[in-house]
C-alpha positions as CSV (number, residue, x, y, z in Angstrom):
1,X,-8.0,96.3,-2.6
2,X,-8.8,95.7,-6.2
3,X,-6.0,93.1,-6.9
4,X,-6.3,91.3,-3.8
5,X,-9.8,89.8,-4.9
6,X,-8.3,87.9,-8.0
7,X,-6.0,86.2,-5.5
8,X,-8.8,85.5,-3.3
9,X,-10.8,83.7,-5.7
10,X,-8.3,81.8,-7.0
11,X,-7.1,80.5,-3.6
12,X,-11.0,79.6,-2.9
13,X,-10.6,77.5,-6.3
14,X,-7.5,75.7,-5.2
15,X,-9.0,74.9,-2.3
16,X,-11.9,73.5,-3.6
17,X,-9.8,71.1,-6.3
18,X,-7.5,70.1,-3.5
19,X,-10.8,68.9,-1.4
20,X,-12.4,67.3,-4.4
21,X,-8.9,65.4,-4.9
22,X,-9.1,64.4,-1.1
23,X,-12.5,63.2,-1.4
24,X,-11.3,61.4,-4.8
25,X,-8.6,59.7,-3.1
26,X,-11.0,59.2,0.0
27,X,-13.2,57.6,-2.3
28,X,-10.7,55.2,-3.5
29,X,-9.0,54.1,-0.7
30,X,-12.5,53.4,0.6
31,X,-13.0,51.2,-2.7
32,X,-10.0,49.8,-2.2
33,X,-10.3,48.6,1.1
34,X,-13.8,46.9,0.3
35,X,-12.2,45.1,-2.8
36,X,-9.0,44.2,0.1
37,X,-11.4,42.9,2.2
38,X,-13.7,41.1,0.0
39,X,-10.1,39.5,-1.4
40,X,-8.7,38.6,2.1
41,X,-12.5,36.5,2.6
42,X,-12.1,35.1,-0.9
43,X,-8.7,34.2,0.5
44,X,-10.3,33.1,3.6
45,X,-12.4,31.0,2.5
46,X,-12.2,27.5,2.0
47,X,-13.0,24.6,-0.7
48,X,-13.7,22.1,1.8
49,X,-14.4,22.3,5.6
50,X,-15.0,19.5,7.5
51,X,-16.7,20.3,11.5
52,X,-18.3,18.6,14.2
53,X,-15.5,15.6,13.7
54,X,-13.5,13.6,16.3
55,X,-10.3,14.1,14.0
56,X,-7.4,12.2,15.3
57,X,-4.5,14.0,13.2
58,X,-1.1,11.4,13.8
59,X,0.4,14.8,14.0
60,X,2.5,14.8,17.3
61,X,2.1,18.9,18.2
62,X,-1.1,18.3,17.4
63,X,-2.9,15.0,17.8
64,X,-6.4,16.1,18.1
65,X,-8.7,18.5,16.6
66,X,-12.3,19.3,16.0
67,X,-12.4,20.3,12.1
68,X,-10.4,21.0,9.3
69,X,-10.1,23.7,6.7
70,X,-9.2,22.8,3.1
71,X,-7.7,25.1,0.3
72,X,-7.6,23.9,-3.2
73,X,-5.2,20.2,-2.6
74,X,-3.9,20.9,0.9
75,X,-5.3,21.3,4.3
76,X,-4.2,24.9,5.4
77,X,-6.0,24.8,9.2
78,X,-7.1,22.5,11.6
79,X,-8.4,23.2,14.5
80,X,-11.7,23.6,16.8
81,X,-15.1,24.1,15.2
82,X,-15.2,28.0,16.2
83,X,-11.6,28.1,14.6
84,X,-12.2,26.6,11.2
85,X,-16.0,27.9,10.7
86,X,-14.8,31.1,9.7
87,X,-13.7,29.5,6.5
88,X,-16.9,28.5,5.5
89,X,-18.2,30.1,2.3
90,X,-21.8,29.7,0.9
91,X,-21.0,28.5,-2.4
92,X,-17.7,25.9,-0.9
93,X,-18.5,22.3,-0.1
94,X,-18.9,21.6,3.8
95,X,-18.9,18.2,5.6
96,X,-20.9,17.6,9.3
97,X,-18.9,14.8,10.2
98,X,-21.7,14.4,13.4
99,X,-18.7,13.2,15.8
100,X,-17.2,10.8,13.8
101,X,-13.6,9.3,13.6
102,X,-11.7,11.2,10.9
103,X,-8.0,10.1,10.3
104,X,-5.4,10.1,7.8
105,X,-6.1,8.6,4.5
106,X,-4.6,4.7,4.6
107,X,-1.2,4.4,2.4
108,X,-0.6,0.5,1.6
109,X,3.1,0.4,2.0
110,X,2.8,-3.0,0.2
111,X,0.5,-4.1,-3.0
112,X,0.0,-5.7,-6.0
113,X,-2.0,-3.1,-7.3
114,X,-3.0,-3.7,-10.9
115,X,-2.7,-7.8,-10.1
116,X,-5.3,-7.2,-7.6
117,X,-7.8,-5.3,-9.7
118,X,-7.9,-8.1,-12.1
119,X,-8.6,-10.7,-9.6
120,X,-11.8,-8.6,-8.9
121,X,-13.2,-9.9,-12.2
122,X,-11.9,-13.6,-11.4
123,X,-12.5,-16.4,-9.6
124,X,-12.4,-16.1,-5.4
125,X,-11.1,-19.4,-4.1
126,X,-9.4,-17.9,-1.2
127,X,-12.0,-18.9,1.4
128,X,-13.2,-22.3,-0.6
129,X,-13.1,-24.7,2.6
130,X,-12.9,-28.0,0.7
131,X,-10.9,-29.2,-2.6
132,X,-14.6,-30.1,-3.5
133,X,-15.8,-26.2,-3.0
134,X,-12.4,-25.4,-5.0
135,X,-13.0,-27.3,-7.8
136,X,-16.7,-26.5,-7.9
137,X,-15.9,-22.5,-8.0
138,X,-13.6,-22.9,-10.3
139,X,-16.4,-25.3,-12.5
140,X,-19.0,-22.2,-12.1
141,X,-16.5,-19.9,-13.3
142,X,-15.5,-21.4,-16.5
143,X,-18.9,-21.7,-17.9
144,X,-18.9,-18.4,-18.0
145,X,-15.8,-17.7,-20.2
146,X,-15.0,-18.1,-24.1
147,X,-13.1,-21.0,-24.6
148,X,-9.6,-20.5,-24.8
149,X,-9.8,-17.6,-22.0
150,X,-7.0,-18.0,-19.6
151,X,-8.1,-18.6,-15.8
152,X,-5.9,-16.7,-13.4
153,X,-6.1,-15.7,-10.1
154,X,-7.8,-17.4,-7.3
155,X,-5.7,-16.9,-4.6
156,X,-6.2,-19.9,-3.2
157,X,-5.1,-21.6,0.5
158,X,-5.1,-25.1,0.9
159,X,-4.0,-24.9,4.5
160,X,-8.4,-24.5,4.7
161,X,-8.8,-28.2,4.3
162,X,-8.2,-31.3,6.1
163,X,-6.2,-32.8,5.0
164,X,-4.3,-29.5,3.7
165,X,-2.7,-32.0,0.7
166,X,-1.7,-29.6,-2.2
167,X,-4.2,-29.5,-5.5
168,X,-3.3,-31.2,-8.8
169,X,-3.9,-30.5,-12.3
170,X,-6.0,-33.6,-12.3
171,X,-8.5,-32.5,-10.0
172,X,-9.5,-29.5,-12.3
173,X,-8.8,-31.1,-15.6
174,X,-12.8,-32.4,-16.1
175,X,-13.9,-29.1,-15.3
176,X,-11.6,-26.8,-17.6
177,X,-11.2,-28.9,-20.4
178,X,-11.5,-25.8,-23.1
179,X,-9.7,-23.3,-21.0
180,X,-5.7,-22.8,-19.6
181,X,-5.7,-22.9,-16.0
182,X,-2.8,-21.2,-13.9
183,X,-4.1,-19.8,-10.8
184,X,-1.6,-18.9,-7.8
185,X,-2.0,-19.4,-4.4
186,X,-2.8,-16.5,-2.0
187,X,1.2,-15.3,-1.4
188,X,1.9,-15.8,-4.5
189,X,5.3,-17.8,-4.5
190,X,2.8,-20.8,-5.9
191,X,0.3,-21.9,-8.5
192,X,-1.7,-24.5,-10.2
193,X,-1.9,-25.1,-13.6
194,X,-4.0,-27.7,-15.4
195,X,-3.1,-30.1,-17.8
196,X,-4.0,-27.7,-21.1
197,X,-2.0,-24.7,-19.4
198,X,1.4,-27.4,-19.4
199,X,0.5,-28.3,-22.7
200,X,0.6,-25.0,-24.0
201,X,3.7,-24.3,-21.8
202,X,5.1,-27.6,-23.1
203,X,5.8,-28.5,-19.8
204,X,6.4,-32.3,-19.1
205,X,8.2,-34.8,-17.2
206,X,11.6,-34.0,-19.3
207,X,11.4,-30.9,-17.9
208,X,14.1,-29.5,-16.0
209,X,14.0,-28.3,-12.2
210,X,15.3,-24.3,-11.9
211,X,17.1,-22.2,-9.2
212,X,14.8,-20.9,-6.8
213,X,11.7,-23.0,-7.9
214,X,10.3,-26.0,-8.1
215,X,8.1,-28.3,-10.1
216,X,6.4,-30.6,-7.7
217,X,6.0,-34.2,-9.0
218,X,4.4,-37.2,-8.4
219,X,5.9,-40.5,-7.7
220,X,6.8,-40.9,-11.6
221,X,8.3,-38.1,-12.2
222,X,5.4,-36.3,-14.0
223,X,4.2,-32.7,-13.1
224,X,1.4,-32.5,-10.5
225,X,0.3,-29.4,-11.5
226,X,2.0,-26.7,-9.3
227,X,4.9,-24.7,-9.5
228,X,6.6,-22.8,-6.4
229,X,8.6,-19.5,-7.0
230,X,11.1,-19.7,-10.5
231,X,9.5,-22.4,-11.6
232,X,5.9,-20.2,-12.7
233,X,8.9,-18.9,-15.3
234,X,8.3,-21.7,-17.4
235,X,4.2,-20.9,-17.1
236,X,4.2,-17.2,-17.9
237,X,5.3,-17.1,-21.2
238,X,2.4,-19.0,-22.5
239,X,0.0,-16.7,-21.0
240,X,-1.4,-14.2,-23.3
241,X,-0.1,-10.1,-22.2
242,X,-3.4,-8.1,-21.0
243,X,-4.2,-5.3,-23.4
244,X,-3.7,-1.6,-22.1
245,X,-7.5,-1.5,-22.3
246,X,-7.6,-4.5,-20.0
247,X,-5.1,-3.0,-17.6
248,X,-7.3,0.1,-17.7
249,X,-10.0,-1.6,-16.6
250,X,-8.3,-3.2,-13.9
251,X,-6.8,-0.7,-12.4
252,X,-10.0,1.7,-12.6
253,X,-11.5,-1.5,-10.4
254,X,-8.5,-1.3,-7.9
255,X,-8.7,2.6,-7.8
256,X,-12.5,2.7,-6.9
257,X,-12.1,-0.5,-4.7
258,X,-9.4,1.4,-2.5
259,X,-11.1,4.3,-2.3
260,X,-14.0,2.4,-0.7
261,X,-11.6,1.0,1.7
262,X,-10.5,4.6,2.9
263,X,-7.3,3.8,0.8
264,X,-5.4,7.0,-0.4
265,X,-2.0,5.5,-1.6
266,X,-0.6,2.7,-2.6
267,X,3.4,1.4,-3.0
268,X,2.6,-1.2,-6.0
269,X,5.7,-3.5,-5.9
270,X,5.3,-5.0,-9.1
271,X,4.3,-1.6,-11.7
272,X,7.2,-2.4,-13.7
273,X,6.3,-1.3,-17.3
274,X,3.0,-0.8,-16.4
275,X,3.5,3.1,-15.6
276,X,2.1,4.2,-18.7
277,X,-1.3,2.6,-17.2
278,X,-1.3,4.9,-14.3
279,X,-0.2,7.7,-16.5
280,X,-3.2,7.3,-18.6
281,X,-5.7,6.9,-15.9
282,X,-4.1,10.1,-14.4
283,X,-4.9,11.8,-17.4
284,X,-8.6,10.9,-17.9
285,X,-8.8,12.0,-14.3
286,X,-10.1,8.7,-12.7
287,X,-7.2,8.4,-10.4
288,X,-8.1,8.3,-7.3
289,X,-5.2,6.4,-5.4
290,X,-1.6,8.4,-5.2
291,X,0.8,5.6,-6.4
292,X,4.6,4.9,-5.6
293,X,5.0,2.5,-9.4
294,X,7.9,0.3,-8.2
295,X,10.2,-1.3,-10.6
296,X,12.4,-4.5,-10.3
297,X,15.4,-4.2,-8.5
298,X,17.5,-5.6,-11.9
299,X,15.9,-2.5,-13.6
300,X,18.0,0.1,-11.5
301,X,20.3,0.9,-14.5
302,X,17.5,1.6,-17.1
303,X,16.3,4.2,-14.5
304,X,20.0,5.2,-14.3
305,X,20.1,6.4,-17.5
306,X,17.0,8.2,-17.1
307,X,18.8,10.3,-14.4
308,X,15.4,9.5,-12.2
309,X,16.3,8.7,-8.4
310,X,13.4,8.2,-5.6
311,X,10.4,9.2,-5.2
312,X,10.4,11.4,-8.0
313,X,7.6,12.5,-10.3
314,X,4.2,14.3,-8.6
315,X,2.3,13.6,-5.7
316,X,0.1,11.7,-7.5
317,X,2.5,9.4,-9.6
318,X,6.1,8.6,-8.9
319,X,8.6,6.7,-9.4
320,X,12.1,5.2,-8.3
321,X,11.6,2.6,-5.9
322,X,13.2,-1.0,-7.2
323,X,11.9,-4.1,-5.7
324,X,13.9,-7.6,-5.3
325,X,13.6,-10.7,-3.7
326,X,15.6,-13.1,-1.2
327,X,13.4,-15.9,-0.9
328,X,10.0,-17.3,-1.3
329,X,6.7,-18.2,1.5
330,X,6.5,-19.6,4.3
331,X,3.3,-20.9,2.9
332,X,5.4,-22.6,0.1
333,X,8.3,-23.6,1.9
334,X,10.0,-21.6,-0.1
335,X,11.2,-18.8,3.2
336,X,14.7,-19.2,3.9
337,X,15.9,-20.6,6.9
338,X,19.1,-21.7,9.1
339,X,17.2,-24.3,10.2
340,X,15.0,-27.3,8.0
341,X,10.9,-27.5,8.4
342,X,9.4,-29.5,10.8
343,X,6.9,-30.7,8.1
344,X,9.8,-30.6,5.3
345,X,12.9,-31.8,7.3
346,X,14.8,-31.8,3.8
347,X,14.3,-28.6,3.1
348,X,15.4,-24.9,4.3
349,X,13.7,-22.9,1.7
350,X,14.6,-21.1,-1.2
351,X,17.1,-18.2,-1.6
352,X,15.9,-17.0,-5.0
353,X,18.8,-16.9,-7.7
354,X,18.8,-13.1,-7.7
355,X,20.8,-13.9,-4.6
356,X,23.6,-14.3,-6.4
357,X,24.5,-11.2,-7.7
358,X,22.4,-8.9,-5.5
359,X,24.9,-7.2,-3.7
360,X,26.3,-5.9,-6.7
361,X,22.8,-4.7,-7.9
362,X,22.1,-3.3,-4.5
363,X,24.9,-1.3,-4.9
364,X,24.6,-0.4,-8.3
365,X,21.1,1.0,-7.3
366,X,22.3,2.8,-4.3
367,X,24.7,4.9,-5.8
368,X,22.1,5.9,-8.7
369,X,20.2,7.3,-5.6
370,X,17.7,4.9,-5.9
371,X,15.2,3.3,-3.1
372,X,15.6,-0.4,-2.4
373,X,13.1,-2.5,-1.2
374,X,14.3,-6.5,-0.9
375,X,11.3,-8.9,-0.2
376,X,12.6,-11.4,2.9
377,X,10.6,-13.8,4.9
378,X,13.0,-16.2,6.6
379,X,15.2,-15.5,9.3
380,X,18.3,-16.3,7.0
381,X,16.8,-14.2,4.7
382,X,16.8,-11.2,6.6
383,X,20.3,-12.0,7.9
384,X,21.7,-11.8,4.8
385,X,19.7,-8.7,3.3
386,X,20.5,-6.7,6.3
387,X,24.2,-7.7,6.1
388,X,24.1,-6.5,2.5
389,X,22.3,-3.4,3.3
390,X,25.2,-3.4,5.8
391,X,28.1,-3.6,3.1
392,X,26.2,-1.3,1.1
393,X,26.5,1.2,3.4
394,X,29.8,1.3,4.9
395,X,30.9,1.1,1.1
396,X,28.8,3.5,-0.6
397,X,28.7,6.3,2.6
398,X,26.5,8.3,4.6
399,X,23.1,9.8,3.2
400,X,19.3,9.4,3.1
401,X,18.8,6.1,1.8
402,X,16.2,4.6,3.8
403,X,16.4,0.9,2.8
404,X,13.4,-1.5,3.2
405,X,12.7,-5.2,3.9
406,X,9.1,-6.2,2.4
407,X,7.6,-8.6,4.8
408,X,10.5,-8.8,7.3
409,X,8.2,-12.1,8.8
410,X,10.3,-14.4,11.0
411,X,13.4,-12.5,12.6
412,X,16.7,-13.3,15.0
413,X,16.7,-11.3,17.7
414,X,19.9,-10.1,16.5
415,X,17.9,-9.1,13.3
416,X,15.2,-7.4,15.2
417,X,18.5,-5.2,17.0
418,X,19.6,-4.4,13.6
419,X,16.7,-3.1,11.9
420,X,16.7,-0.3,14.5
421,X,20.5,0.2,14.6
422,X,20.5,0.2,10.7
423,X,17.5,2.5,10.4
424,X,15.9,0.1,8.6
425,X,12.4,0.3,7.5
426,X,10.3,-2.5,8.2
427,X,7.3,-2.5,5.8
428,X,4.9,-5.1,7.4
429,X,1.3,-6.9,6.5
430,X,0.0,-7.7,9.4
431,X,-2.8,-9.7,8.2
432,X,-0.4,-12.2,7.5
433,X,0.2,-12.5,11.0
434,X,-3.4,-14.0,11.7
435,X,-3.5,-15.9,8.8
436,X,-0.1,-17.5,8.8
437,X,-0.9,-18.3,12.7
438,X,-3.3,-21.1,12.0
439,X,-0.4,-23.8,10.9
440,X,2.9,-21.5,11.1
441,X,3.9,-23.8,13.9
442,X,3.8,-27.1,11.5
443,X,6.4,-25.8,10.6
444,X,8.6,-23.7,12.9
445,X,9.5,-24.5,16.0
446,X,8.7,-22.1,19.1
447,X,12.2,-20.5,19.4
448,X,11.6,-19.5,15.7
449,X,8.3,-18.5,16.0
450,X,9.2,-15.7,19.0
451,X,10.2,-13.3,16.3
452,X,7.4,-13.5,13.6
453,X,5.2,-10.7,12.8
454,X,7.7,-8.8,15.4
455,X,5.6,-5.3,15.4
456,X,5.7,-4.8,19.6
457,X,9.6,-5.7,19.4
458,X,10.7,-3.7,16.4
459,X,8.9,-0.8,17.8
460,X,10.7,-1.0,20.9
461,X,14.6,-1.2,18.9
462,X,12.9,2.6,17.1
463,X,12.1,0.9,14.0
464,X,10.2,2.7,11.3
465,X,7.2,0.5,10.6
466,X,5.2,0.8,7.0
467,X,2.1,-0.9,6.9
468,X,0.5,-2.6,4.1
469,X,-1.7,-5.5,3.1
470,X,0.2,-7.4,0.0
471,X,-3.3,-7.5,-1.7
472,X,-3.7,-9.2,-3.8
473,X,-2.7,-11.6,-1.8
474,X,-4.5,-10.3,1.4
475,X,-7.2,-8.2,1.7
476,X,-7.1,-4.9,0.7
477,X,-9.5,-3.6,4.0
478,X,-7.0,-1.2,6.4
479,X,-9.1,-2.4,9.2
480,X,-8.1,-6.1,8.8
481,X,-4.8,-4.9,9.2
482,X,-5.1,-3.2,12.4
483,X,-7.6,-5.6,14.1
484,X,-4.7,-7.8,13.2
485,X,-2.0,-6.1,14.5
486,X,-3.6,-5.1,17.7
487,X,-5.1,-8.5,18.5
488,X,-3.4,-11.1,17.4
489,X,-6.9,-13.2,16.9
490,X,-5.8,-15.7,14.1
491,X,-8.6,-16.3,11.6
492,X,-9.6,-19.7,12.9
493,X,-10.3,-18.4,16.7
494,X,-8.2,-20.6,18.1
495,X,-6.3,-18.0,19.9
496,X,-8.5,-15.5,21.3
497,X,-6.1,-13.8,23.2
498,X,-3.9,-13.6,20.4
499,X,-1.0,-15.8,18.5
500,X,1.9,-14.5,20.2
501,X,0.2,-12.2,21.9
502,X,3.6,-10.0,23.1
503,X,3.6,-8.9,19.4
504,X,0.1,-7.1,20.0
505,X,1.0,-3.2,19.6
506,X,-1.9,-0.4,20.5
507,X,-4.5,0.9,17.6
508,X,-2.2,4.0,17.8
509,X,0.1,2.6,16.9
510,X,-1.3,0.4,13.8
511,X,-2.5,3.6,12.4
512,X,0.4,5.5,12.7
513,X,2.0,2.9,11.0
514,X,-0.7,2.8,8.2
515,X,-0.3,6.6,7.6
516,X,3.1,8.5,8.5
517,X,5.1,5.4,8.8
518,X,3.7,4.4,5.0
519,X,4.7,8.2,4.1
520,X,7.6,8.1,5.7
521,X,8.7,4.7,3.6
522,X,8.3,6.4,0.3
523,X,9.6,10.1,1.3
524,X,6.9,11.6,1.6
525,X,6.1,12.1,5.3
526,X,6.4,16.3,4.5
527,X,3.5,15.8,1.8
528,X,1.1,13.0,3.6
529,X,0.3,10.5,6.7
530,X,-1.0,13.5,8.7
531,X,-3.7,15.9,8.8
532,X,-1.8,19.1,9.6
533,X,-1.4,22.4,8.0
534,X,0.0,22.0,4.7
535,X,-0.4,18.3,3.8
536,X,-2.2,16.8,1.1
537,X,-5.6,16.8,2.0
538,X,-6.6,12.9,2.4
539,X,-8.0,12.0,4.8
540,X,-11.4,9.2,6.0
541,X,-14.3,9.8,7.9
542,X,-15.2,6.2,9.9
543,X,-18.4,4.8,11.1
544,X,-16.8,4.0,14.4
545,X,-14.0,5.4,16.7
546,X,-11.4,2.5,16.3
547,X,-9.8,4.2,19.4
548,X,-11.9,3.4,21.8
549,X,-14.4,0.5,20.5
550,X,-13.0,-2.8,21.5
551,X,-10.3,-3.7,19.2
552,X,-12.0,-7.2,18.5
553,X,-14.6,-4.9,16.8
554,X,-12.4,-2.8,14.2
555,X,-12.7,-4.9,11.7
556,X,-16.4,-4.8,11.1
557,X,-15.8,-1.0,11.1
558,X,-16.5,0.9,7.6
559,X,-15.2,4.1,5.6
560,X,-18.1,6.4,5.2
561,X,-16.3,9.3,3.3
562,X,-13.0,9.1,1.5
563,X,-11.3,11.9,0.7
564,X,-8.0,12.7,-2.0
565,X,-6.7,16.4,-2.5
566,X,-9.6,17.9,-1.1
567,X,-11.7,15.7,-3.2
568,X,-14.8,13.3,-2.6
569,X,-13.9,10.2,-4.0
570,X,-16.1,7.7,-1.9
571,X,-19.0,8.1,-0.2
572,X,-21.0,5.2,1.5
573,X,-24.8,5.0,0.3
């Protein structure tokens, strides 16, 4: 009996450590799971939600949605309101959109971007209805500058007046007497330039003509003043390079203008060596665009060397896209056709001198595994690119190449077949179309005419069309773009039902071709043009539903919100 109650007690101590271990362990799990759970919230939760919103997501499994759930740079959920709300923390930014239109940020397949930025701070002679209301702008304009200042710019359209008779040095001379004048027309394959800006150029009447240009003349053989395609070659050099500071500023203008615009990314075609200026900007963190920098198509072999291909570098600046040119403008009578002008029966156009030796660079470029992106407006200009592309291809195999014509304005129907059976991306400003409509048929006959601006009839051959706006030689506004494209109405309302209204193509359609088709012509339809799980989250909130309002109404529609990797970067007052 004795030794049993040793045993006894010690078993009652055992006991008594094994439950206070339990409860210990209890204890910790219990801890444990609060810190899990609290976690799994924090997890939960989102940076940005955005609820109560008509969101239209140009994501086929799911085109429609009620609200969307943001983490960090990417949108992780969409869905209904009672879906996403549970994602909502306290202390996390939330957005009532109050039923409004919310789509995929705008990607301009097609700009100018740090050209356009400067012409914000210059003169605006694109809707001057009168040489006398050009001249006078550009009077106003120069009071204002230091003499010597160079005057660039304008974007200017004499096809406003009556008669549409080209300007002249002459007319601007009185008025710019202390300052070099050299300011291009609105497509940019012409200028002006006053008598001072020739003078410094020393451009006279011993001057020669050049491939791919012209020098227009008057009846003695002297210079008028403008100078179409090449010829601006002999122009440019006297023109004083912008500072990086200057190119700061102007692109800090054309990022903050886009993002007012509901303008996410831009494809600039004409970075060059300017991507050190997006680096920069990048790096102070005022970018607010994502940028595709492309380079000149006779640069492939510097980036060769690099051992850079497409679309590489981060989703906010990239490289590897190399832009070249067949022709001129329509505008210029520069395109290039089969067939002469009706208003310039001598002339077919221009194939620019780059001709001559593209193939070869085409090819060059293509087996460096780089993106190529030929500028064509003519129908024998897209002929002859596509037939290249063509060559290219049965020469240099099979693979993802994803070849692009920029403008692709007046096509064969032959062409318009081979775009789709090429895979050929078609990156488009439909803008054009309405502006180009008042006085295209000056100058083309009707059989010509049936394939310009060809959106409904590329669309039917499964063409992959990128939307963009050329600005800074159009407007920069999306909504222009898509009123355009869906109604035709040229800018002078004389064809209220549309110019070539079989072209029209539904709002769905122009804003697909705004977003995924944009992403899809730079390779980045996994990363944007969609507001689904796992893309970059960019995306616009609109003051109207573009898909239902009359479409003769989108263009007075306005971004309200503008959003970039879950980001504010625009919000209307």
């Amino acid at each position: 009996m004795t030794c049993a109650i040793p045993n006894l007690t010690e078993k009652i101590k055992i006991y008594q450590q094994n439950q206070i271990k339990k409860m210990k362990i209890k204890l910790l799990l219990f801890l444990l799971s609060i810190l899990s759970i609290q976690t799994f919230a924090q997890n939960l939760a989102a940076d940005l939600v955005v609820i109560n919103a008509n969101v239209r997501t140009m994501d086929k499994a799911k085109p429609t949605a009620q609200a969307i759930a943001v983490k960090g740079r990417k949108i992780f959920a969409v869905g209904t309101n009672a879906e996403i709300k549970k994602f909502i923390a306290s202390n996390k930014k939330t957005i009532d959109a109050k039923g409004k239109l919310v789509i995929p940020g705008f990607n301009d397949s097609h700009v100018h971007f740090l050209d356009g930025g400067a012409g914000l701070a210059s003169v605006d002679l694109r809707d001057a209805k009168t040489p006398q209301e050009f001249v006078q702008r550009i009077a106003e304009f120069a009071k204002k500058l230091r003499k010597g200042r160079w005057i660039q710019n304008g974007n200017w359209d004499h096809e406003n007046w009556t008669p549409n008779n080209l300007p002249t040095a002459a007319m601007i001379d009185a008025v710019t007497p202390d300052n070099p004048v050299f300011i291009n027309r609105l497509d940019g394959h012409m200028s002006l330039a006053n008598s001072l800006a020739m003078k410094l150029a020393k451009v006279d009447k011993n001057t020669k003509d050049v491939a791919g240009g012209e020098i227009v003349r008057d009846s003695n053989g002297n210079p008028t003043g403008i100078f179409k395609d090449n010829a601006a070659n002999y122009i440019y050099p006297a023109i004083p390079e912008a500072s990086f500071e200057q190119k700061m500023e102007a692109l800090e203008a054309a990022t903050n203008y886009a993002a007012s615009l509901g303008v996410t990314s831009v494809q600039d075609m004409s970075a060059g060596t300017d991507v050190g200026v997006y680096q920069e900007m990048l790096r102070r963190g005022k970018l607010k665009t994502r940028v595709y920098a492309v380079s000149t198509l006779s640069d492939w072999q510097r980036w060769q060397r690099t051992g850079v291909t497409y679309a590489f570098g981060s989703d906010m600046l990239r490289v590897g896209g190399l832009k070249g040119f067949a022709d001129g403008s329509l505008g210029s009578t520069t395109a290039w056709f089969y067939k002469p002008y009706l208003d310039a029966t001598d002339k077919v156009g221009l194939p620019l001198d780059e001709m001559s030796n593209i193939k070869k660079q085409v090819s060059g470029a293509d087996k460096a595994n780089l993106q190529i992106m030929i500028h064509a407006i003519g129908d024998r200009a897209n002929d002859e690119i596509l037939k290249i592309y063509g060559q290219v291809e049965t020469e240099n195999g099979a693979k993802e190449r994803r070849f692009r014509i920029e403008h692709a304005q007046h096509l064969s129907p032959d062409a318009i077949k081979n775009f789709g059976r090429q895979k050929v991306i078609a990156s488009m400003q439909p803008f054009h179309a309405i502006d180009d409509g008042r006085w295209a048929h000056k100058r083309l006959d009707n059989e010509r005419l049936k394939g310009t601006y060809a959106f409904r009839s590329l669309l039917d051959n499964g063409v992959t069309l990128a939307f963009g706006t050329d600005w800074y030689v159009a407007p920069l506004n999306p909504m222009f773009g898509i009123y355009a494209a869906t109604t035709r109405r040229t800018l002078d309302d004389k064809n209220p039902n549309g110019w070539l209204p079989e072209q029209k193509i539904t709002v769905e359609e122009a804003v697909r071709a705004y977003t995924y088709g944009s992403a899809y012509a730079e390779f980045q339809e996994d990363e944007k043009g969609r507001i689904a799980d796992k893309q970059l989250a960019d995306f616009v909130i609109l003051s109207d539903d573009i898909f239902t309002i009359n479409p003769v109404q989108i263009e007075k529609v306005k971004v309200l919100t503008t959003v970039v990797a879950g980001k504010v970067v625009y919000q209307a007052k």
